[in-house]
Legacy VTK file of the C-alpha trace (Angstrom):
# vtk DataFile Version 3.0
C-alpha trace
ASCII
DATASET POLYDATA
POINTS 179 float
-41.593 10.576 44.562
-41.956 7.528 42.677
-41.075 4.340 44.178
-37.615 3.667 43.049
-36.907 7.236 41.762
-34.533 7.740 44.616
-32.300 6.265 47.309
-34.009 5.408 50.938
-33.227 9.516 52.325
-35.077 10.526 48.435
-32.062 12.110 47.134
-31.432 11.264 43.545
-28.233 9.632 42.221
-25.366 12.397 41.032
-25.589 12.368 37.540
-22.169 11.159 35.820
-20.752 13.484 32.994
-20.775 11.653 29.474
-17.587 12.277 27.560
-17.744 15.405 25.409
-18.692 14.430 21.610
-15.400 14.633 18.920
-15.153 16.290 16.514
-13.431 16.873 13.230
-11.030 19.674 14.602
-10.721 17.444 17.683
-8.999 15.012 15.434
-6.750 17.946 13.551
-5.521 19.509 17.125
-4.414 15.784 18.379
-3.187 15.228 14.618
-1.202 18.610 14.175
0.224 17.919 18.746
1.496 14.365 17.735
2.213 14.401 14.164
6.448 13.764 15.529
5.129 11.085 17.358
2.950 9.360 14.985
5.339 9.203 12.088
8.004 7.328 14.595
5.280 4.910 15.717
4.616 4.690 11.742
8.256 4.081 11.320
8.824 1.715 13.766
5.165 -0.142 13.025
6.576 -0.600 9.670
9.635 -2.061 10.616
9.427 -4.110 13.693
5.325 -4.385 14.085
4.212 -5.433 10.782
2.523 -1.561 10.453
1.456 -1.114 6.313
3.151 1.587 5.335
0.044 3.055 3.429
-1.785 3.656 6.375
-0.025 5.727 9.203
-1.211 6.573 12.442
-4.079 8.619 12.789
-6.520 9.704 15.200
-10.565 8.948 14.254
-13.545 9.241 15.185
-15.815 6.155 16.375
-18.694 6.181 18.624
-18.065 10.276 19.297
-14.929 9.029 20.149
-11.307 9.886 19.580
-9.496 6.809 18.642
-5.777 5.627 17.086
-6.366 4.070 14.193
-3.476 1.935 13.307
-3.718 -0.665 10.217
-1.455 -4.088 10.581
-0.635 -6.650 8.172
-0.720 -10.410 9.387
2.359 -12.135 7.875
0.445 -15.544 8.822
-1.445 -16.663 5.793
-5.355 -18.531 6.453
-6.996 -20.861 4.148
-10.708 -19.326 3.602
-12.146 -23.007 3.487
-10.593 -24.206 6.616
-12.420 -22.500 9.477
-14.801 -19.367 9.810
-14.432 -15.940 10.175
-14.535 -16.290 13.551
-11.904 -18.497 13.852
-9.266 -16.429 11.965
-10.476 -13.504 13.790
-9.728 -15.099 16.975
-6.353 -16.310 15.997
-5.570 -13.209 14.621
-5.964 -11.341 17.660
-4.381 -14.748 19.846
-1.183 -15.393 17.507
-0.502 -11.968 16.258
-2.239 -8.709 17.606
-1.947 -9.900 20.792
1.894 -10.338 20.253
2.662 -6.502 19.275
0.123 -4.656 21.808
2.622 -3.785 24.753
4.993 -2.637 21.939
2.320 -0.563 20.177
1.059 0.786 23.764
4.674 2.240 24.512
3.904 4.270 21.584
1.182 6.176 22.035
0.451 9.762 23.045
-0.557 9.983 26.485
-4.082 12.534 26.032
-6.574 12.057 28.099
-9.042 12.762 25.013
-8.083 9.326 23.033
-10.264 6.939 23.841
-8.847 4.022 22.582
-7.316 2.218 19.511
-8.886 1.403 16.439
-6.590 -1.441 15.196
-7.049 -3.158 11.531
-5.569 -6.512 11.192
-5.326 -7.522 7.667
-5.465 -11.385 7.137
-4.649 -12.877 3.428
-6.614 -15.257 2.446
-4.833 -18.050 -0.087
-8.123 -18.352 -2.360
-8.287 -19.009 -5.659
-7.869 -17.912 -8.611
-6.024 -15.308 -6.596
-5.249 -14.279 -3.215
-7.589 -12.009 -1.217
-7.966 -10.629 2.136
-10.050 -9.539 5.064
-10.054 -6.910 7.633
-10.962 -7.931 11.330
-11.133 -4.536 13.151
-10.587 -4.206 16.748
-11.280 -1.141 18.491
-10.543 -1.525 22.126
-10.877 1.055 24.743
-7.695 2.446 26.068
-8.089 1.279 29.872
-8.795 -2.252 29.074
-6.143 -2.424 26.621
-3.347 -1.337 29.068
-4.481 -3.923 31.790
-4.222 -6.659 29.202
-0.616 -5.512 28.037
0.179 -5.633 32.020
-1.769 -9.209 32.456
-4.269 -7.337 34.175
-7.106 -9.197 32.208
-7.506 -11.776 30.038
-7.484 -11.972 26.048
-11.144 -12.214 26.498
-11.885 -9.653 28.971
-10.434 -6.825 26.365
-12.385 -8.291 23.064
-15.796 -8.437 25.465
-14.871 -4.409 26.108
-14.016 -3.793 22.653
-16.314 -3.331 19.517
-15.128 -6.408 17.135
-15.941 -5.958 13.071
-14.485 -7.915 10.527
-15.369 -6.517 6.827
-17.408 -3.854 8.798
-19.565 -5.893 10.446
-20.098 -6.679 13.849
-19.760 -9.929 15.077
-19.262 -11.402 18.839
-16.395 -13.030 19.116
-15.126 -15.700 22.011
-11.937 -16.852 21.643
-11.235 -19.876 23.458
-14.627 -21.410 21.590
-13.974 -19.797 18.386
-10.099 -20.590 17.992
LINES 1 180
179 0 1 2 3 4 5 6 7 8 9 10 11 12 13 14 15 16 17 18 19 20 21 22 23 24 25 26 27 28 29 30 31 32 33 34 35 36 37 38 39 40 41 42 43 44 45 46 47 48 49 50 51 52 53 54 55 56 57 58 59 60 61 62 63 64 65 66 67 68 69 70 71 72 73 74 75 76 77 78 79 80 81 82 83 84 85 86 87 88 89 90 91 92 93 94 95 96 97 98 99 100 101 102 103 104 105 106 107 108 109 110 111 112 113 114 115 116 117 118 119 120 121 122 123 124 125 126 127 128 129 130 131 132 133 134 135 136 137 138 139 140 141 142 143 144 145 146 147 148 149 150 151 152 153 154 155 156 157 158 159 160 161 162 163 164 165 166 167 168 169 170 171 172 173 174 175 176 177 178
């Protein structure tokens, strides 16, 4: 055996099962099991969690993944020339996203497929000649995201165990140097 191949008696490590890969009718069956339950989280994201109302609830894939996707719009209104996209990204998540997660949490189906949430967090942007806006995307895993809601973790442990993209990119984010 190799040096290093095993442990000091030469037995290998137990290999650890990956997740299974998604798939499209992955995403139907959880779809078509919590369709009553998504349209009252889309009801009550409109209303109370500033959910758009174009976007409902729905399960994706990411990574072979099965994710909630769930698109929010941030009433707060950033100034394009006064910071970076990192900074409105982090205050996005700080001031608002932050803000709704326990609610949002309460929400959701309870499958042991879904992996995580996919969250969209539209900011508007007060450029001229007119207004425009940008998408910072968080898509956090599911165990992280419940220890945060329960102060479990910090703001920053979740967003250094989530995938961060704002306009579909990828960027690292760190709050407390980007805010």
């Amino acid at each position: 055996m190799a040096a290093g191949a095993g442990s000091v008696t030469g037995r290998l490590a137990p290999r650890v099962a990956s997740p299974p890969v998604a798939t499209q009718a992955d995403v139907q069956r959880l779809q078509t099991r919590y369709e009553a339950q998504l349209d009252a989280l889309g009801k009550e994201g409109v209303a109370k969690m500033h959910f758009v109302a174009y976007a409902p609830p729905s399960f994706v894939i990411f990574h072979n993944r099965l994710y909630l996707e769930i698109t929010l719009r941030n009433p707060r209104m950033f100034d394009p020339q006064a910071g970076s996209i990192y900074k409105r990204t982090a205050q996005s998540f700080d001031l608002f996203l932050a803000l709704q997660l326990k609610a949002v949490l309460a929400q959701v189906p309870s499958d042991p497929s879904l992996a995580g949430l996919d969250i969209t967090v539209l900011d508007e942007l007060n450029s001229k000649p007119k207004a425009s806006s940008e998408a910072a995307e968080f898509i956090c895993p599911l165990g992280p995201l419940r220890q945060f809601a329960d102060a479990g973790i910090t703001n920053q442990d979740l967003i250094d165990q989530s995938v961060v993209l704002v306009n579909g990119v990828r960027i690292a984010l760190n709050l407390q140097q980007d805010e």
